[in-house]
Legacy VTK file of the C-alpha trace (Angstrom):
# vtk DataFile Version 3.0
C-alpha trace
ASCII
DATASET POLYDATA
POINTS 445 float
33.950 -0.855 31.155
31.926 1.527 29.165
33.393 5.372 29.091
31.550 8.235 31.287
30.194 9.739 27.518
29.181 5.990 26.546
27.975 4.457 29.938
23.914 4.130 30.570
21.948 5.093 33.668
20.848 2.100 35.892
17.149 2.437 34.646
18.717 2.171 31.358
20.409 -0.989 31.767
17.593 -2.482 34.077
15.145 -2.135 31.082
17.242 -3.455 28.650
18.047 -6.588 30.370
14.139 -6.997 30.897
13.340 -6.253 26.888
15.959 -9.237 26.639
14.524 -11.855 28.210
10.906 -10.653 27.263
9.768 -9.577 31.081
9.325 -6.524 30.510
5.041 -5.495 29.650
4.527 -3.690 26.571
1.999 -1.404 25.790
0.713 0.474 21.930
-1.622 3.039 22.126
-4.114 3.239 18.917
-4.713 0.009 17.495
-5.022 0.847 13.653
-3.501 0.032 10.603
0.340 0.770 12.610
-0.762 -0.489 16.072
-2.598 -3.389 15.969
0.719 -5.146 13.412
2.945 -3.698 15.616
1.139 -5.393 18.577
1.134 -8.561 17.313
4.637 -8.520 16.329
5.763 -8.054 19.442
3.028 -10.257 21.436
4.230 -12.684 19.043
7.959 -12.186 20.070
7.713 -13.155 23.420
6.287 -9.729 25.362
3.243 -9.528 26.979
1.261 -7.201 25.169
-1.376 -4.774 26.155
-3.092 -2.477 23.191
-5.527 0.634 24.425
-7.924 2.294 21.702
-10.511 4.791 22.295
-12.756 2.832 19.625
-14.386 0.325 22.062
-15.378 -1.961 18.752
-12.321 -2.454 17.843
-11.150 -3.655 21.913
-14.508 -5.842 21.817
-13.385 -7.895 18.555
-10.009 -8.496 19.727
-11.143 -9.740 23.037
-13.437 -12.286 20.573
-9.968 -13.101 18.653
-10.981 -11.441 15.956
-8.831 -8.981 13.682
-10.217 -6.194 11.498
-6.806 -5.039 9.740
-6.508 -7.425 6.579
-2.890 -8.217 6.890
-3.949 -9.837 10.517
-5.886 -12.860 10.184
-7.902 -13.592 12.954
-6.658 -16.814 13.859
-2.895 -15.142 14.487
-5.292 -12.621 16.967
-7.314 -15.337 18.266
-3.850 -17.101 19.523
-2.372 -14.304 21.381
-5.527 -13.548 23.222
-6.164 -17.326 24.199
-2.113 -17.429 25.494
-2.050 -13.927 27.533
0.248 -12.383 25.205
-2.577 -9.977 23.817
-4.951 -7.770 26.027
-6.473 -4.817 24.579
-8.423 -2.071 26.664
-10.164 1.405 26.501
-8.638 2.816 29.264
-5.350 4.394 29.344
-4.734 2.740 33.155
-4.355 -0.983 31.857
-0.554 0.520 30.887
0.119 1.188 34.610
2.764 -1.540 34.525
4.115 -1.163 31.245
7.841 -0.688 30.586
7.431 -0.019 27.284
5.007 2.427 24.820
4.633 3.005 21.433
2.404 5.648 20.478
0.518 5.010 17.290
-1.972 7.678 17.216
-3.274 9.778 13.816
-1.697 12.573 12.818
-4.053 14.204 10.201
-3.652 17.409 8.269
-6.454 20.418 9.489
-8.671 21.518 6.384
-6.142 24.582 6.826
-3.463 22.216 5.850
-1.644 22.222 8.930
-0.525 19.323 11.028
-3.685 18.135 13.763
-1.043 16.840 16.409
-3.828 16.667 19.399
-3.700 12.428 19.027
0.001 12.631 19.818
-0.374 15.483 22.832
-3.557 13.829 24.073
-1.578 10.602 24.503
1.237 12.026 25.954
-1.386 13.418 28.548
-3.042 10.396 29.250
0.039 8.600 30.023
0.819 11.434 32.502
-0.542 9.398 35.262
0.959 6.072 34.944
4.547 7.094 33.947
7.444 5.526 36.204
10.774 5.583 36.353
12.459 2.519 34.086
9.942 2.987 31.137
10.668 3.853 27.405
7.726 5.921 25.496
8.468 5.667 21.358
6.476 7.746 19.108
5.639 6.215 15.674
3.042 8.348 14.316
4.440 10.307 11.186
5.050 14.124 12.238
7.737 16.848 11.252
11.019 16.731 12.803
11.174 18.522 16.584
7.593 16.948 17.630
9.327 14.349 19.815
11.269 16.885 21.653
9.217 19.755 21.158
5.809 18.350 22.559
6.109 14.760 23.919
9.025 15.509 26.021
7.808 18.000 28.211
4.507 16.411 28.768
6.392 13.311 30.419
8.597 15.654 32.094
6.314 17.472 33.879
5.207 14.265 36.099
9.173 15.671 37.572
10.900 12.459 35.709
14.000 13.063 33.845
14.363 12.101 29.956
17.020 10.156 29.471
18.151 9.264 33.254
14.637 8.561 34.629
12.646 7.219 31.614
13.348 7.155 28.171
11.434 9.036 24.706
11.740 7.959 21.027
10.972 8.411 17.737
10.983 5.641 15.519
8.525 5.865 12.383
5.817 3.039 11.181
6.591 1.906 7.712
3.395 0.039 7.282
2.137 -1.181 3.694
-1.052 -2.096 3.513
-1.593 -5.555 1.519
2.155 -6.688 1.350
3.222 -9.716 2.625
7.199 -9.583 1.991
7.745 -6.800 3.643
6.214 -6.656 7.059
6.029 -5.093 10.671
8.735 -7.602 11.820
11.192 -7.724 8.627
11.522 -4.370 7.560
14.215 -2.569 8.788
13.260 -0.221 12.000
14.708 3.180 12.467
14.766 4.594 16.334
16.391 8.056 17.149
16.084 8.414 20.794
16.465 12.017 22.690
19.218 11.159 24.162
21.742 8.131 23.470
20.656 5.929 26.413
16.554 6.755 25.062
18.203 5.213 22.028
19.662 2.054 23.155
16.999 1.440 25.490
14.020 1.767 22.328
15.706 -0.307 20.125
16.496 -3.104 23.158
12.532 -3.108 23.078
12.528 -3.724 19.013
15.410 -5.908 18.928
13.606 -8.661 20.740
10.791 -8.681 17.661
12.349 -6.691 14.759
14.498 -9.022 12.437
16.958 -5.556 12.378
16.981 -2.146 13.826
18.708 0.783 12.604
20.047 3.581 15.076
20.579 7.451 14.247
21.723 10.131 16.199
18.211 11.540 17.395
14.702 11.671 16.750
15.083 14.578 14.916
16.618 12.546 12.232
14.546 9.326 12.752
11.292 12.413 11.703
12.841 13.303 8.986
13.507 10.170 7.721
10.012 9.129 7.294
9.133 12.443 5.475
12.164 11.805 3.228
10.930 8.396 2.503
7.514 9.317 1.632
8.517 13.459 -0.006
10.392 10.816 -2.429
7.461 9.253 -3.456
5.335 11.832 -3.341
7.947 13.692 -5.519
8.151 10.990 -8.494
5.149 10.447 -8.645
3.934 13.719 -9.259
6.762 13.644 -11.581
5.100 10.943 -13.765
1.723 12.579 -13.414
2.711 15.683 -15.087
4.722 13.718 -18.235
1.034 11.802 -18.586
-0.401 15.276 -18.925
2.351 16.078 -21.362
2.216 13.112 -22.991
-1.367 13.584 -23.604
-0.965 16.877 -25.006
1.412 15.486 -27.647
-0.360 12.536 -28.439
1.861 10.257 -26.676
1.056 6.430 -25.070
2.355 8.019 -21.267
2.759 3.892 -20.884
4.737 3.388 -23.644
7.393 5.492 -22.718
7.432 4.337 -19.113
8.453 0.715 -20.510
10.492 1.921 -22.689
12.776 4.095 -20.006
12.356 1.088 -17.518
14.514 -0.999 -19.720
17.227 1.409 -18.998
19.484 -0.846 -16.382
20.775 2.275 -14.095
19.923 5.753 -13.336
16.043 5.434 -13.809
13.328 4.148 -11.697
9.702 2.978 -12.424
7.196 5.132 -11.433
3.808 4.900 -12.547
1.007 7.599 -13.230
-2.531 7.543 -11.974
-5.311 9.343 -10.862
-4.623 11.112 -7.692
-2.388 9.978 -4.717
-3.973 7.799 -1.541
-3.185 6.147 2.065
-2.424 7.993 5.183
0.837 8.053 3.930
2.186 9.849 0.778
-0.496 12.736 0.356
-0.080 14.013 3.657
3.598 13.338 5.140
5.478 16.336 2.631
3.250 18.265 3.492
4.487 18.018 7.322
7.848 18.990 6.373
6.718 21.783 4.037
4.568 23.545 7.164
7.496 23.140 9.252
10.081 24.405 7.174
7.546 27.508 6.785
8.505 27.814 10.604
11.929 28.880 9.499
11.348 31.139 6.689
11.820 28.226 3.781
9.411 27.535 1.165
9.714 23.676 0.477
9.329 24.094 -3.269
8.978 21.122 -4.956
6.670 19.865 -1.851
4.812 22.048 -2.968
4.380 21.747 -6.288
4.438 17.937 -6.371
1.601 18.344 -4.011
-0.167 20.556 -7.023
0.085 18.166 -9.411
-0.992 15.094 -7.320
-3.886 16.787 -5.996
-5.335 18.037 -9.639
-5.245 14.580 -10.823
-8.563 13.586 -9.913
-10.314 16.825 -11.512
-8.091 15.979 -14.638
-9.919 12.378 -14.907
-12.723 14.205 -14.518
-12.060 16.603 -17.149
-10.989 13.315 -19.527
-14.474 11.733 -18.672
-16.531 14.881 -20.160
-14.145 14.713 -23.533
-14.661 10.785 -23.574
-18.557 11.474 -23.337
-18.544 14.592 -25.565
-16.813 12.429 -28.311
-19.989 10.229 -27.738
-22.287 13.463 -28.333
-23.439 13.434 -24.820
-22.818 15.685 -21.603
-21.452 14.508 -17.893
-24.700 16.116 -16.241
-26.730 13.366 -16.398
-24.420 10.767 -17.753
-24.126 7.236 -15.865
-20.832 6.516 -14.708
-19.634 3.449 -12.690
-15.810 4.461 -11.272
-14.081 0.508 -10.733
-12.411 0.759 -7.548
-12.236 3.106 -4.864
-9.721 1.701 -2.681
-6.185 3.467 -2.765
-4.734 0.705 -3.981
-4.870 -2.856 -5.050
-6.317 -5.577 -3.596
-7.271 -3.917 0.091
-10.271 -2.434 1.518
-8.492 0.971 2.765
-9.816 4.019 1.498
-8.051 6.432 3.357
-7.099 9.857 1.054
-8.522 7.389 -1.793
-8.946 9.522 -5.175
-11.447 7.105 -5.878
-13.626 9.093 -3.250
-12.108 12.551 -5.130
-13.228 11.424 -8.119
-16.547 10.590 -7.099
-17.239 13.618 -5.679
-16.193 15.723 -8.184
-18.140 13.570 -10.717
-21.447 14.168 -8.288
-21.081 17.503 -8.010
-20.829 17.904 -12.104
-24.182 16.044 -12.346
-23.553 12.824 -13.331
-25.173 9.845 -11.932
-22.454 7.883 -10.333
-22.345 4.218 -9.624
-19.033 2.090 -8.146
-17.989 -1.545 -7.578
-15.264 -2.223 -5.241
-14.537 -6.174 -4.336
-12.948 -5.117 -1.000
-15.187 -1.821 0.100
-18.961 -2.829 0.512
-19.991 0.899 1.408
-18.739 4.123 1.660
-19.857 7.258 4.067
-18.241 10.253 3.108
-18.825 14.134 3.172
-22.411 13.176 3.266
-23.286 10.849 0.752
-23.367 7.144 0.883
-22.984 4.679 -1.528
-22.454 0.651 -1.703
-20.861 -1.145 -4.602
-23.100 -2.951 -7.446
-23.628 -6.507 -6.739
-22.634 -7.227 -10.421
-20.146 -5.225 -12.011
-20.934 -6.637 -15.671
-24.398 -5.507 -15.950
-23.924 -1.755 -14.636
-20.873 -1.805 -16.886
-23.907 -2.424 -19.646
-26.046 0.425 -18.355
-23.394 2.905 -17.983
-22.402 5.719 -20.506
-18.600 5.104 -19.610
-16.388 2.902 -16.514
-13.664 4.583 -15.137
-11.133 2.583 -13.625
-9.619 3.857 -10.667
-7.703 1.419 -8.454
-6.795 -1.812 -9.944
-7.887 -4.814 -8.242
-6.412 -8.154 -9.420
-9.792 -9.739 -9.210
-11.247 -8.318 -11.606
-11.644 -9.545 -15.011
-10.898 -6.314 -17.099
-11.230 -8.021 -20.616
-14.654 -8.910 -19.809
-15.121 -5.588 -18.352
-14.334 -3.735 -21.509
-16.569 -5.927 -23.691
-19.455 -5.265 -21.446
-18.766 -1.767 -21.474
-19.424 0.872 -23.733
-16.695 3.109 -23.390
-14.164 2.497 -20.271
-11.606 5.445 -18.995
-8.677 3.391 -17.720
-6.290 5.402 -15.327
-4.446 2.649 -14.349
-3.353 0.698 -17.584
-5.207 -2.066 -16.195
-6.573 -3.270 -19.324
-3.099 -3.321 -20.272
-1.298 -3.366 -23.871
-4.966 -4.710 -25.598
-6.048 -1.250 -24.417
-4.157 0.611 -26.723
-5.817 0.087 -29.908
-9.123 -1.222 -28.730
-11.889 2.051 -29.593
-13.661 1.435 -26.752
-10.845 1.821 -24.209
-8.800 5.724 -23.602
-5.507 5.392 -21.298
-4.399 8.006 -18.874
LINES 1 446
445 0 1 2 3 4 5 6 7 8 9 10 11 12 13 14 15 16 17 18 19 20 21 22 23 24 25 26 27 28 29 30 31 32 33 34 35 36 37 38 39 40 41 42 43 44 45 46 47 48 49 50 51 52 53 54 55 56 57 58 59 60 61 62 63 64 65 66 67 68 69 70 71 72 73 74 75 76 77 78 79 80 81 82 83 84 85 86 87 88 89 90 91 92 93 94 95 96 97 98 99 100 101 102 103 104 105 106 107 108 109 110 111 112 113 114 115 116 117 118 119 120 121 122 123 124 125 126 127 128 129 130 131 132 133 134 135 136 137 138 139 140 141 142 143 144 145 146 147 148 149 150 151 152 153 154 155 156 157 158 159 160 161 162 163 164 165 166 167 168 169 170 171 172 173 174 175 176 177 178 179 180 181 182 183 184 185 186 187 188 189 190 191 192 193 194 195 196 197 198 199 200 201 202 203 204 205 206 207 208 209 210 211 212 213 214 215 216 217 218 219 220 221 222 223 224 225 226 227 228 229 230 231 232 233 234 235 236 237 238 239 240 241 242 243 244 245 246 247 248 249 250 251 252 253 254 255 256 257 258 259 260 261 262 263 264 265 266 267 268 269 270 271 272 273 274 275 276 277 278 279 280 281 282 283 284 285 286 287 288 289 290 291 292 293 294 295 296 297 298 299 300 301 302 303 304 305 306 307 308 309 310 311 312 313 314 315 316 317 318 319 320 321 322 323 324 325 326 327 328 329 330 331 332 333 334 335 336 337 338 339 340 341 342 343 344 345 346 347 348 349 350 351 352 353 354 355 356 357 358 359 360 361 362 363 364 365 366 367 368 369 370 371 372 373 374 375 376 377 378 379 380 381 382 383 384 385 386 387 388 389 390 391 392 393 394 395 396 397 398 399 400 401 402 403 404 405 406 407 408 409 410 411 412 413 414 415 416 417 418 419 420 421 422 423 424 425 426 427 428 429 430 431 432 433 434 435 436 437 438 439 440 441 442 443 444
């Protein structure tokens, strides 16, 4: 028999047995790049599953089987619909018999640069109304350590239901990679942190039955503060490579040379690579989470800060690089045509969120310059006012333009051809490689 310090509440251990044998109704609010994978994950494990968004576009194509998140092909969607195990809604009421919630809302940084936490409270809100005893709510949107306690707690708590004896709150963060396929939703490892121990055990009863392994800490506290650890590491490293390009530059150093030649090292180093701003919902934004909070309790989160500096100049210094490339050709960026390659924030997906592709644009627009872009995955783009779609062939504006700037990567793409079309190409991602290096036309990062 379990001890009086170890032993659950009967709603506890009534949920549980229901996540186990997959009778329990699930529901995920916000069916984005986090939601809609986790949905399917656990439709696919056995639960029924019903998905609310606000975006009634996105509920119409599901009901047609259809996905709109690249890592979901439609056919997986198309399946779960036909059997049941999928339902997706605008209305916050289709949850009224869920057991189970995950809350996959934005979290978005104010132009003030503090966290915009109204997705996460207006959930909470909404849910209000259909919470009953014997049901577990789990955050997953990224926020700074206290939010799960601080703000979802008492909203559920004021419907009179206890955390922790009545129903059950935790945190457990998304680690969602656009465009990978060996890590996904159900194989990487899932961290909960519950606000109590039975919120704990009862969240990751819910994962277990889809996750191939969960991993349980002490609260939800910790499970916050591991995402923002996760990402303030990459965020960090990254910036750390950044500036030794801008060094390397300075002393007339290949930046790329020395990054394979430290890589070779077997222990005690590992490979970051430079580039030309930072992108995704992710790794620009996150730090800076855990820097505003710790501003809360008088502590300036230094190197946040400063890694956030150097990220964020990145796209005015390829900017700056594109006026010496032209000057060197005796002609000025007002006026100049540019086509930027790539303004996804990474390879080989269509997602544009924080993109320094769209940075870089911008900046270059606002200098004068007639810009230009071609993008394999991103037809169009709307943003701050402007909108632009990508060349139909990228050869022949490579022709016409004074000078391509590569900016994200894409695998598609032929690069060699790309530089002997062009006349002078800017390549911020070492895409064109090692032949870069001593071909005229081509300048590295």
């Amino acid at each position: 028999m379990a001890s009086k310090e170890t032993q659950l509440p009967p709603a506890a251990e009534s949920l549980m047995a229901r996540f186990r044998d997959r009778r329990a109704r699930v529901g995920v609010i916000g069916l984005g790049y986090v939601g809609l994978p986790l949905a399917v994950v656990l439709a696919e494990a056995g639960y029924t599953v019903t998905g609310v968004d606000l975006d009634a576009a996105k509920v119409d194509r599901l009901h047609r089987g259809e996905s709109y998140i690249e890592d979901i092909p439609s056919s997986t969607v198309a399946g779960l619909v036909r059997d049941g195990r999928l339902h997706a809604s605008t209305e916050f009421s289709s949850l009224s018999d869920a057991e189970g919630v995950s809350i996959c809302v934005p979290t978005p940084l104010r132009k003030t640069g503090d966290p915009d936490l109204s997705f996460i409270v207006s959930a909470a809100q909404a849910l209000r109304p259909i919470l009953h005893p014997g049901m577990v709510v789990i955050l997953e949107s990224t926020t700074y350590p206290g939010t799960t306690r601080e703000l979802v707690q008492p909203e559920l708590e004021s419907t009179g239901l206890h955390v922790g004896r009545d129903l059950f709150l935790a945190f457990s963060p998304e680690r969602v990679d656009p465009g990978r396929s060996d890590w996904t939703t159900k194989n990487t490892p899932k961290v909960i942190g519950g606000i109590t121990p039975a919120c704990t055990a009862v969240a990751a009863a819910m994962y277990e039955g889809a996750m191939d392994r969960v991993v349980r800490v002490s609260s939800s506290e910790v499970a916050e503060m591991t995402k923002l650890l996760e990402n303030t590491f990459r965020a960090v490293n990254i910036a750390m490579v950044n500036e030794m390009a801008l060094m390397c530059d300075r002393l007339g150093l290949d930046v790329w040379e020395v990054i394979d030649a430290a890589s070779t090292k077997p222990f005690g180093f590992m490979r970051f690579l430079p580039g030309p701003g930072l992108g995704g919902h992710c790794i620009p934004i996150d730090p800076l989470y855990l820097s505003w909070k710790m501003k809360s309790v008088k502590y300036n989160a230094r190197i946040i800060d400063l890694a956030s500096e150097i990220n964020t100049n990145m796209p005015r210094y390829v900017v700056e690089k594109t006026q010496d490339i032209l000057n060197q050709q005796g002609k000025a960026l007002r006026g100049a045509r540019l086509l930027v390659v790539g303004v996804a924030y990474k390879p080989d997906i269509g997602d544009t969120r924080e993109s320094p592709g769209l940075d870089v644009i911008g900046l270059l627009r606002a200098k004068g310059a007639q810009v230009s872009y071609y993008d394999p995955y991103v037809a169009a783009i709307e943003h701050e006012g402007w909108d632009l779609t990508s060349v139909p062939d990228l050869l022949a504006e490579a022709r016409r333009a004074d000078c391509v700037v590569i900016v994200t990567h894409h695998s598609a793409i032929d690069y060699a051809a790309l530089v002997e079309a062009s006349t002078q190409v800017f390549d911020t991602r070492n895409a064109v490689g090692a032949a870069g290096l001593h071909d005229p036309k081509v300048v590295r990062l």
